[in-house]
N, C-alpha and C positions, 0 to 999 in steps of 0.2 A: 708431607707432600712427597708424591712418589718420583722419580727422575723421569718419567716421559714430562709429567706435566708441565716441569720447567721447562720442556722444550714447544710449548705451545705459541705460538704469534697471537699480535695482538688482533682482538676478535674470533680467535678461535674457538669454539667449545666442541668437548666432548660429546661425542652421540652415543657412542658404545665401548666399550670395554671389557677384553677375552683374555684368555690365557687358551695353554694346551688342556685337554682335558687330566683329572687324577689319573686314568689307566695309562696315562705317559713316565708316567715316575715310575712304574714297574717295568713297564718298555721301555724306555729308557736305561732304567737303573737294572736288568736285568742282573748284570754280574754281581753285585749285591742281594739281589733277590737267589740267585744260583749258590752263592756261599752261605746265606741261610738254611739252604736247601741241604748241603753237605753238612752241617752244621747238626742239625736233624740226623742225618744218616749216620752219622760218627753219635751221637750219645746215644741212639734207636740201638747200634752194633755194641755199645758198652751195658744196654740193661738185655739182650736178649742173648749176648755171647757170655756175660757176665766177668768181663774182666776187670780184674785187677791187679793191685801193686803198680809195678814200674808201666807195663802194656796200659793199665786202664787208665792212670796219668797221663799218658803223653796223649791218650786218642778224645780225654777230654777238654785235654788242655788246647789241642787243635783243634775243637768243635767251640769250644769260646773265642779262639782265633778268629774262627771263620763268622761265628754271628758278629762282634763284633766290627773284624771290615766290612761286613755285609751292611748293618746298621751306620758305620760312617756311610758309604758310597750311595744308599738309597737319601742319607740326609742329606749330602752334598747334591744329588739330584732333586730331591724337593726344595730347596735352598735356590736352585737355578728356574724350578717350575715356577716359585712365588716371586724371582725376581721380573719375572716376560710380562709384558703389556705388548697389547694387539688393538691397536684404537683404530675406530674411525670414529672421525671432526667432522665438520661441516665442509671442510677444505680436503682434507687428505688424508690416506692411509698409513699409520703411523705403525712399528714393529722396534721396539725394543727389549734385547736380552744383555745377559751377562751380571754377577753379583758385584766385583769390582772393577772388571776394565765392562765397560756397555760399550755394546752396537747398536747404534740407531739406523736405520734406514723410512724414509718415505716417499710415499707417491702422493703428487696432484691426484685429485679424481675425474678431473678432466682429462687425463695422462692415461687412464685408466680403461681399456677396451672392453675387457671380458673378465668377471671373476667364474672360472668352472669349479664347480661342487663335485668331489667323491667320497662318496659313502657306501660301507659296506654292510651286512647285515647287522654286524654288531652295532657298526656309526650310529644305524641305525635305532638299535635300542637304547645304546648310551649315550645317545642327543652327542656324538662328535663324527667330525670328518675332517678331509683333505681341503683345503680351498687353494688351487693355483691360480695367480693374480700375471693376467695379460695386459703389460702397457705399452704406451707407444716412445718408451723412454729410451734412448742407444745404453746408457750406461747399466739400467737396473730393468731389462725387459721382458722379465718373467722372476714369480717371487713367490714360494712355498711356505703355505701355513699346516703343518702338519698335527692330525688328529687336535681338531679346531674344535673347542668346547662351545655348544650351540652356533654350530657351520651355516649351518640355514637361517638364523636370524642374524647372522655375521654378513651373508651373502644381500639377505634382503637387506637391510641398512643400509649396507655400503651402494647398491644400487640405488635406493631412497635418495641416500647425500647426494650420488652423481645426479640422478636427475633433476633433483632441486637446486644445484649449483649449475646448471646446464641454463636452468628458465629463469636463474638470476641474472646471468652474463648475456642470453639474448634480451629479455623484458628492460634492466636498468642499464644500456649503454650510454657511454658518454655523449654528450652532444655534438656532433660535426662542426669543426670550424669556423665561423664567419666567410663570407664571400669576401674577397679582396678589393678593399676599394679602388676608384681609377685615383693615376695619379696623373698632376701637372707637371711644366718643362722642367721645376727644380727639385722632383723626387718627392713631393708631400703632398697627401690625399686632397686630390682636389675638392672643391666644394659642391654640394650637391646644387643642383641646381635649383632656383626659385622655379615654387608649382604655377602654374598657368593660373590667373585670375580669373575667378566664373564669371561668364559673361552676363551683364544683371535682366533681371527679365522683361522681355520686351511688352511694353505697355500698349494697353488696347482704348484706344482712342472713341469718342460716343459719339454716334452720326451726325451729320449736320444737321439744322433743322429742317431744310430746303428735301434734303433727302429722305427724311421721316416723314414729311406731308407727302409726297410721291407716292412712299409706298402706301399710306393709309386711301389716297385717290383710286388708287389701281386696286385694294380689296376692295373697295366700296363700286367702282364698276362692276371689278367680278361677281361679284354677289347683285346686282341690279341685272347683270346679264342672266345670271341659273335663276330668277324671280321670272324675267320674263320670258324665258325656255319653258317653267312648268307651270304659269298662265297659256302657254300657244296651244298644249296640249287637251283644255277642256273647251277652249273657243272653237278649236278644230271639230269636238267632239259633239258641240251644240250646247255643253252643259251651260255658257256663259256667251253672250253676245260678244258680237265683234266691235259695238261701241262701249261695251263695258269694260274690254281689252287694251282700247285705244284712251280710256279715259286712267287706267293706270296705267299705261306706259309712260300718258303726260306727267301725267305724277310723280314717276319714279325719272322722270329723265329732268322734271323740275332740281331731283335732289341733287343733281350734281352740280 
């Protein structure tokens, strides 16, 4: 297990994980790579000058010098490249370096403003770049990933975590407090009050009998009254005698 991961809370995981790109270990490690370089040029000067005895000794003995520190100080820089973790979690941006004493540093990614991307033509062919990290933190408020091995999916990510950690915190909030009950004269929630009793339903009473024969009187006029309205109308007309008019009305006035 590598030392950032012990430094993870619980719940956290891993989303991504970077280093600097390989063309940093020769940036980097340059004075190493420059004493190779002499290294080269001191034994190139002993086969084309052709020295020897005591002169060609000493100028190869300095060209094995020199590859050698060369070779320690490029290992000591790849030693420090394999030690860096560049994480982003679902929570925060993590940066750890160093082989024996380690620096850790992180950011919330809610802390997190702006990550800006620089890349230059090469960034660009060898998938690295610059990523400067803008927070809104007083102690740690701007934070440099220099020549960031795959910058661009470094960038995206870390903008993915923020915005998914953004629509956790507004979607799952905790629930708002209870309302405060009333309280009575000796400071203890008084009791709710008993709800109103529905009032039962009002009952529909059946007419009296006196009342139901009235009304059955008063249709049975009505209708003897429109009977002898549209009998007036063919007596009037000649169709029917006027003692054949008078002989139902007796009739019809019998019925009542």
């Amino acid at each position: 297990m590598r030392y950032a991961d012990t430094l993870l809370s619980d719940g956290e995981v891993i989303v991504l994980r970077k280093r600097q790109h390989w063309l940093s270990i020769l940036v980097e490690g340059r004075v190493g790579v420059l004493l190779w370089l002499v290294a080269l040029a001191l034994l190139a000067a002993v086969w084309l000058f052709d020295l020897q005895g005591q002169t060609g000794q000493l100028v190869g003995l300095a060209a094995l010098g020199c590859l050698l520190l060369g070779l320690l100080l490029v290992a000591w820089r790849y030693w420090q490249w394999w030690a860096q973790d560049y994480l982003v979690t679902n929570r925060r941006l993590m940066k750890v370096t160093g082989i024996f004493n380690k620096d850790a540093s992180s950011n919330s990614l809610e802390h997190i403003n702006d990550a800006v991307l620089h890349q230059n033509v090469f960034g660009r062919v060898f998938n690295y770049g610059n990523v400067d990290i803008l927070t809104a933190s007083g102690e740690l408020a701007r934070d440099y990933f220099h020549m960031l091995h795959g910058a661009k999916e470094f960038k995206r990510v870390l903008t993915t975590q923020k915005h998914a950690l953004e629509m956790e915190y507004r979607f799952n909030q905790a629930p708002s407090p209870p309302l405060r009950a009333p309280m009575n004269m000796n400071g203890e929630p008084a009791a709710a009050p008993p709800a109103p009793a529905a009032a039962p339903p009002a009952s529909v009473s059946p007419p009296a009998p006196e009342a139901a024969a009235s009304a059955a009187d008063d249709d049975e006029s009505l209708d003897i009254t429109q009977t002898l309205s549209r009998l007036a109308d063919p007596r009037d007309r000649g169709a029917i005698t006027p003692e054949d008019y008078e002989a139902k009305k007796d009739d019809l006035l019998r019925r009542l």
